[in-house]
C-alpha positions as CSV (number, residue, x, y, z in Angstrom):
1,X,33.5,-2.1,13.2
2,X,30.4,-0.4,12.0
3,X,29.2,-2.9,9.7
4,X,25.9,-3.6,8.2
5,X,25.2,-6.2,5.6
6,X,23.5,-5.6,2.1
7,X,19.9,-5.2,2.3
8,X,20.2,-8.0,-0.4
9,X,22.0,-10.3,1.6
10,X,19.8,-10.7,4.8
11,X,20.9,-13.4,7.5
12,X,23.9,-15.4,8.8
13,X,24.1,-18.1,6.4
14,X,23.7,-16.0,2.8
15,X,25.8,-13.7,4.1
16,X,28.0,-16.3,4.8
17,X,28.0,-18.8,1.8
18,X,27.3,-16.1,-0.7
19,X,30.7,-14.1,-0.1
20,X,32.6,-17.2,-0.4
21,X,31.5,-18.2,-3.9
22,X,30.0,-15.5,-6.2
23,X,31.4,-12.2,-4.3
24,X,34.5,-9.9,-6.0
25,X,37.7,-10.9,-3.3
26,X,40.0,-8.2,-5.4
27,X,40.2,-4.6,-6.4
28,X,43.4,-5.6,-8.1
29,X,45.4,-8.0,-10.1
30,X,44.3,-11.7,-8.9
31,X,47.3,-12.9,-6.5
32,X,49.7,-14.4,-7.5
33,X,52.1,-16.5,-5.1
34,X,55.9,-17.4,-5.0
35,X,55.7,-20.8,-2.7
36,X,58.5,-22.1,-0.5
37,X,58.7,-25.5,1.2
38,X,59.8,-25.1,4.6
39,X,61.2,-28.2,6.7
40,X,60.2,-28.6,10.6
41,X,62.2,-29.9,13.2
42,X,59.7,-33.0,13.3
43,X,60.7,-34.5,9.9
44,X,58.0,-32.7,8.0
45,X,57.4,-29.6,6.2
46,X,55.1,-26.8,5.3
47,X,54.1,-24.8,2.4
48,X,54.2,-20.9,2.6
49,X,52.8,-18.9,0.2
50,X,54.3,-15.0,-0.8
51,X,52.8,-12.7,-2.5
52,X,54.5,-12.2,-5.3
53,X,52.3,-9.9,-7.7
54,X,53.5,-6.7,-5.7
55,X,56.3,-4.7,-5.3
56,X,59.6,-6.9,-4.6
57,X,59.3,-8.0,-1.1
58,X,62.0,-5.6,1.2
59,X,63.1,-6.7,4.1
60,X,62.6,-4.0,5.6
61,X,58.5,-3.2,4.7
62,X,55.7,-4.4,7.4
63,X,54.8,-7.7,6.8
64,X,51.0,-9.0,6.7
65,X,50.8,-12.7,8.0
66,X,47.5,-15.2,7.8
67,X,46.8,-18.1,9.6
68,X,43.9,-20.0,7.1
69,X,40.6,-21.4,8.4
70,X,39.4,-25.2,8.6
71,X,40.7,-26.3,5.5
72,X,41.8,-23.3,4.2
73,X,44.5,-22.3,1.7
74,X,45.9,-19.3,0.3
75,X,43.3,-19.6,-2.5
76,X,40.6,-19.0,0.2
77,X,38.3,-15.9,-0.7
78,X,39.3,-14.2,2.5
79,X,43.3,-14.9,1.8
80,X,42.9,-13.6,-1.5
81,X,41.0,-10.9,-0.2
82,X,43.8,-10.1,2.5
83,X,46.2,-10.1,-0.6
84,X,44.8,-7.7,-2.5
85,X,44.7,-5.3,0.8
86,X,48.4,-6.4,0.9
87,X,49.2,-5.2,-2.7
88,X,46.9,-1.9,-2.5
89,X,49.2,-0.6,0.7
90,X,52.8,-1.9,-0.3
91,X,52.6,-4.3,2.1
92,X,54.6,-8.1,2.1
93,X,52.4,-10.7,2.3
94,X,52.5,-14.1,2.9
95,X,50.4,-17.2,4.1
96,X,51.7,-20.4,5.8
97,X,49.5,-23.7,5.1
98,X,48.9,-25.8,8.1
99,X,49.7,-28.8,7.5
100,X,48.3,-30.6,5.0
101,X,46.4,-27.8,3.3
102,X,48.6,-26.3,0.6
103,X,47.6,-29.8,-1.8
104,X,49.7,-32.1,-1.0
105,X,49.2,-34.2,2.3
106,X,52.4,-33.9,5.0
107,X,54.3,-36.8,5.9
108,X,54.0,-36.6,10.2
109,X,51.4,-38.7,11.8
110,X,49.8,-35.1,12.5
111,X,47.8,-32.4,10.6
112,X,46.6,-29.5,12.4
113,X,44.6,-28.1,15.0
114,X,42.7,-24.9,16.5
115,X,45.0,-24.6,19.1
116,X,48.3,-25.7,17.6
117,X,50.1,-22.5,19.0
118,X,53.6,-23.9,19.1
119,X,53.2,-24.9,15.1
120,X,52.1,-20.9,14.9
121,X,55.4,-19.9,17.0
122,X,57.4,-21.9,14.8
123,X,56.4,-20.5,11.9
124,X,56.9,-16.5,13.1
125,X,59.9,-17.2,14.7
126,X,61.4,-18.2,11.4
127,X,59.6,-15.5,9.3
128,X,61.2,-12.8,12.3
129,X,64.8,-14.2,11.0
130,X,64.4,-13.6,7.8
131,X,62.1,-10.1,7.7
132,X,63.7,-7.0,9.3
133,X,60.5,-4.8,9.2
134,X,57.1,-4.8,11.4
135,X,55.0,-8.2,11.5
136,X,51.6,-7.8,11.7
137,X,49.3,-11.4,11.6
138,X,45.8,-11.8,11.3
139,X,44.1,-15.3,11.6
140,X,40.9,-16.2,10.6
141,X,38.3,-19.1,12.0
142,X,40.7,-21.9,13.4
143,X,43.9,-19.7,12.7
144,X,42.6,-17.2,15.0
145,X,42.0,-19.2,17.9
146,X,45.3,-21.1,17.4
147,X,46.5,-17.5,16.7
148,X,45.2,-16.5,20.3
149,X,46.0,-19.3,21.9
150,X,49.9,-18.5,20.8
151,X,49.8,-14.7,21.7
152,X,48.7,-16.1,25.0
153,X,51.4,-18.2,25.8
154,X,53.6,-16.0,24.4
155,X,52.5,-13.3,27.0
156,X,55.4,-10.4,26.9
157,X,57.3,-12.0,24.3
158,X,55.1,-12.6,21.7
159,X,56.1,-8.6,20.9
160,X,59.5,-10.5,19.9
161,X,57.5,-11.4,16.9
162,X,54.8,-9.4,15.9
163,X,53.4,-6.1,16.5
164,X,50.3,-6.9,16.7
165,X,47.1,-9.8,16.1
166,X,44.1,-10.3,15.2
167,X,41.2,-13.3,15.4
168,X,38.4,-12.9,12.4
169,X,35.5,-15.1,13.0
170,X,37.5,-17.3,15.2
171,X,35.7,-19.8,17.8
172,X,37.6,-19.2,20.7
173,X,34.9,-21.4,22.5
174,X,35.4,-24.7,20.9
175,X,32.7,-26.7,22.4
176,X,30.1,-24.1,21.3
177,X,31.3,-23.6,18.2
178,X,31.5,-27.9,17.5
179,X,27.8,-27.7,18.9
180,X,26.3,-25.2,16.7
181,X,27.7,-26.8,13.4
182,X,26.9,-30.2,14.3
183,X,23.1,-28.8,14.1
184,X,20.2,-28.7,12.0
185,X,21.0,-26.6,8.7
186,X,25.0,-26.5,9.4
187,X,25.5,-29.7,9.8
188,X,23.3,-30.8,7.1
189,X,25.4,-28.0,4.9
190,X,28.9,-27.0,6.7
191,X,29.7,-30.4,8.0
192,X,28.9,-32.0,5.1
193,X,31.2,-30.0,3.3
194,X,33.9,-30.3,5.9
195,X,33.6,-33.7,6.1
196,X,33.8,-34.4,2.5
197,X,37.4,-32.6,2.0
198,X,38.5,-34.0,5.9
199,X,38.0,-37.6,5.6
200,X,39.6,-38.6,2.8
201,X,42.7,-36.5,4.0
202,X,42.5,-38.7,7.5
203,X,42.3,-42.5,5.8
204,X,45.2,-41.1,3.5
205,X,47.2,-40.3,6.7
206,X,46.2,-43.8,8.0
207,X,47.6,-45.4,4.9
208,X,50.9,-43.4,5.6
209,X,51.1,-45.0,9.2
210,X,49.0,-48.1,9.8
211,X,47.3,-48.2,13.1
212,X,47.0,-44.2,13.4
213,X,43.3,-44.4,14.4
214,X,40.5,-46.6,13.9
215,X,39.5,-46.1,10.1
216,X,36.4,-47.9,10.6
217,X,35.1,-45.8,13.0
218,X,36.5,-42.3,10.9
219,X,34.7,-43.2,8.2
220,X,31.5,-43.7,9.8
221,X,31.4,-40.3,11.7
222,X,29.1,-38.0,10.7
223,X,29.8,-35.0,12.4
224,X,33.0,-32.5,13.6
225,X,32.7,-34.0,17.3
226,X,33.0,-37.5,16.1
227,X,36.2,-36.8,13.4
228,X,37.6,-34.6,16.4
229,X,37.4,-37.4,19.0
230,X,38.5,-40.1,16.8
231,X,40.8,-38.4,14.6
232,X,42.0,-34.6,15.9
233,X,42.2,-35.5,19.5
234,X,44.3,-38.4,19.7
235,X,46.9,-37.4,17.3
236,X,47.6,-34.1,18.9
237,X,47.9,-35.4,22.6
238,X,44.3,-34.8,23.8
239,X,42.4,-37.5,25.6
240,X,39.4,-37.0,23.4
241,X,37.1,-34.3,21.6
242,X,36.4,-32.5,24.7
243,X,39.9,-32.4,26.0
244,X,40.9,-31.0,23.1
245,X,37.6,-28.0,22.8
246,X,38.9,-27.5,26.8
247,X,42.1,-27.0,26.0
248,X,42.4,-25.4,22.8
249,X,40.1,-22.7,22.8
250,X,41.5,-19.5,23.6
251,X,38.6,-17.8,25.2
252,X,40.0,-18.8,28.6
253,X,43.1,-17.3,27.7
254,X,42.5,-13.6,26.0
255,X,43.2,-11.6,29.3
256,X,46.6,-13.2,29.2
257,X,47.6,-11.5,25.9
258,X,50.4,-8.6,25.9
259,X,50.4,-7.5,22.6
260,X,47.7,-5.1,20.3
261,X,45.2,-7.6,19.7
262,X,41.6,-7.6,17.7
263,X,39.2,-10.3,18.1
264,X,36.1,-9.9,15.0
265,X,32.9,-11.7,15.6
266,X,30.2,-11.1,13.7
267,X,26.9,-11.6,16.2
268,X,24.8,-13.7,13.8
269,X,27.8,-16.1,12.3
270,X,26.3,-19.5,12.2
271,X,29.5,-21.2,13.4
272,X,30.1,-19.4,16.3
273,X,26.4,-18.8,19.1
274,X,26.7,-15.4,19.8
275,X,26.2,-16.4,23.6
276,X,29.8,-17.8,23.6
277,X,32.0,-14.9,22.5
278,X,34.3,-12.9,25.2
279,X,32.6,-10.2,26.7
280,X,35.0,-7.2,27.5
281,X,35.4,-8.2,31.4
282,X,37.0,-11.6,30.1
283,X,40.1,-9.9,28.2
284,X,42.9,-7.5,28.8
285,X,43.4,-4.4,28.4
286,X,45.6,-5.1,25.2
287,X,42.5,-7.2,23.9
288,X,39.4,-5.0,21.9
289,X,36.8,-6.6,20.9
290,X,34.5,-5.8,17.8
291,X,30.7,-7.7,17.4
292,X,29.0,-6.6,15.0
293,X,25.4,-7.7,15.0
294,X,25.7,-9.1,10.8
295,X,28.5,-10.1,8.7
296,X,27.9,-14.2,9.0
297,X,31.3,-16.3,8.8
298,X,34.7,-14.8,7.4
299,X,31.6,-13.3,5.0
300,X,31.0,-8.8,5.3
301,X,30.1,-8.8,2.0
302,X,29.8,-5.1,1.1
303,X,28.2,-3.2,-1.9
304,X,25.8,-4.1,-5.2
305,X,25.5,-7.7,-6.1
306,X,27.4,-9.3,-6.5
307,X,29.3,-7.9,-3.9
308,X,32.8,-7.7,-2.6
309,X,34.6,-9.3,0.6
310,X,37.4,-6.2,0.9
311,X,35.3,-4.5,3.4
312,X,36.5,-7.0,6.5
313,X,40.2,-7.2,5.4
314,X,40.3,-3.0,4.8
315,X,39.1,-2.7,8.4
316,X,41.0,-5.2,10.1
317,X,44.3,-4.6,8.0
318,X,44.1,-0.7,8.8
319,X,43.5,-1.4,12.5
320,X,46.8,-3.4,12.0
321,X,48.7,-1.1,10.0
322,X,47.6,2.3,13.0
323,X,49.4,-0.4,15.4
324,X,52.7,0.3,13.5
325,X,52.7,3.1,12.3
């Protein structure tokens, strides 16, 4: 990826904040989404969003899949970004909330994780029963770990399911990642805003099932390490916060991959030390890697100001697209 940011967007942080608010996320018609409610073996559901503002989905046409980001949805600027991609080359597209993130909170005493691989097997498996063409999926931040992490485990028979993957932004080194935004200007800005939309999801869930957690000490935590260790961890069967960064990150993991797989980091993202992403001895052969020295976070903002955010999905969608075609 030969990327190189806006002389009027200089640094990590703009270039990372800036895309997600003010920048143009479509070319086309703003998408639009048919939802479906799916029910998991657990007792619990989630929400899937279709593109529905394109040609009527066949069967048969490749499919574009995407795994959100911390507290993502399908309204994210990088979804609707992905959409529009979707809509431009007749592509189906459709994005699967984890749980608790399409705007309504799920009944388990779960939500989600960055390396809840077997929620992201669950989920192809049933869109490969009902879609007959190519599956392509792309997930971005804590999708694309959990993304990796599943294409990983899956080794050879991940191809069962899709053609090919692809991490954007992704911190496949979880410790790292939980270090740099616990610090100085990210957590002062990030956390905060990660924080403000977690927490009150959390005491919900405790309110569902009494005796989850420790609310007390949730609602005191003032970082990602603290929610993690109190909140993530436990409920997803990890001793703590740093049983869960050891075993969920899928850095360890890339050279076990079988499938066509891209992993996007941009060098200067503020979430993710450029120190800790994969160099090309630690994957496959079935893993490439592209590092581009700007771009910030799930940002590539490209063109006059305001700017647009099509530039990352038209480059990682078309390396997707050459994998089927």
């Amino acid at each position: 990826m030969n990327y190189q940011a806006p002389w009027w967007l200089p640094g990590g942080n703009l270039q990372t904040i800036w895309p997600a608010l003010y920048a143009r996320r479509v070319f086309g018609e703003h998408p639009q989404y048919r939802r479906e409610r799916w029910p998991t073996p657990d007792g619990d559901f989630v929400d899937v969003d279709w593109l529905s503002n394109s040609a009527p989905t066949d069967r048969a046409q490749p499919l574009l899949v995407l795994f959100h980001g911390l507290e993502g949805s399908s309204r994210s600027h990088y979804a609707e970004a992905f959409a529009d991609f979707a809509a431009e080359h007749g592509l189906a597209f459709v994005v699967p909330h984890f749980r608790g993130c399409s705007g309504e909170l799920n009944q388990a005493p779960r939500a989600y994780h960055s390396g809840d691989y077997e929620e992201i097997g669950w989920i192809l498996s049933r869109l490969r029963e009902q879609h007959e063409g190519p599956v392509v999926v792309v997930g971005v931040s804590l999708g694309g770990n959990a993304l990796m992490r599943w294409a990983a485990e899956a080794g050879g028979q991940a191809a069962t399911l899709a053609s090919a993957v692809a991490a954007v932004c992704s911190p496949l080194d979880l410790a790292a990642g939980s270090q740099a935004i616990g610090r100085g200007f990210n957590r002062l800005v990030y956390t905060t805003m990660f924080l403000r939309s977690m927490k009150p999801k959390a005491l919900e869930k405790l309110k569902q099932h009494p005796g989850l957690f420790d609310g007390q000490r949730l609602a005191a935590a003032r970082d990602l390490y603290q929610f993690d260790d109190i909140f993530t961890a436990p409920l997803h069967g990890f001793r703590n916060a740093d049983d869960y960064y050891a075993r969920a990150s899928a850095k360890p993991h890339l050279h076990r991959i079988r499938i066509p797989a891209l992993v996007v980091n941009a060098r200067n993202d503020p979430f993710v030390p450029a120190a800790s992403l994969p160099a090309p001895g630690e994957v496959g052969e079935s893993v490439i890697l592209w590092q581009p020295r700007e771009g910030g976070h799930v940002g590539f903002p490209d063109g006059h100001m305001p700017g647009h955010v099509r530039r990352m999905p038209d480059e990682v969608g078309s390396w997707l697209m050459k994998t089927i075609a």
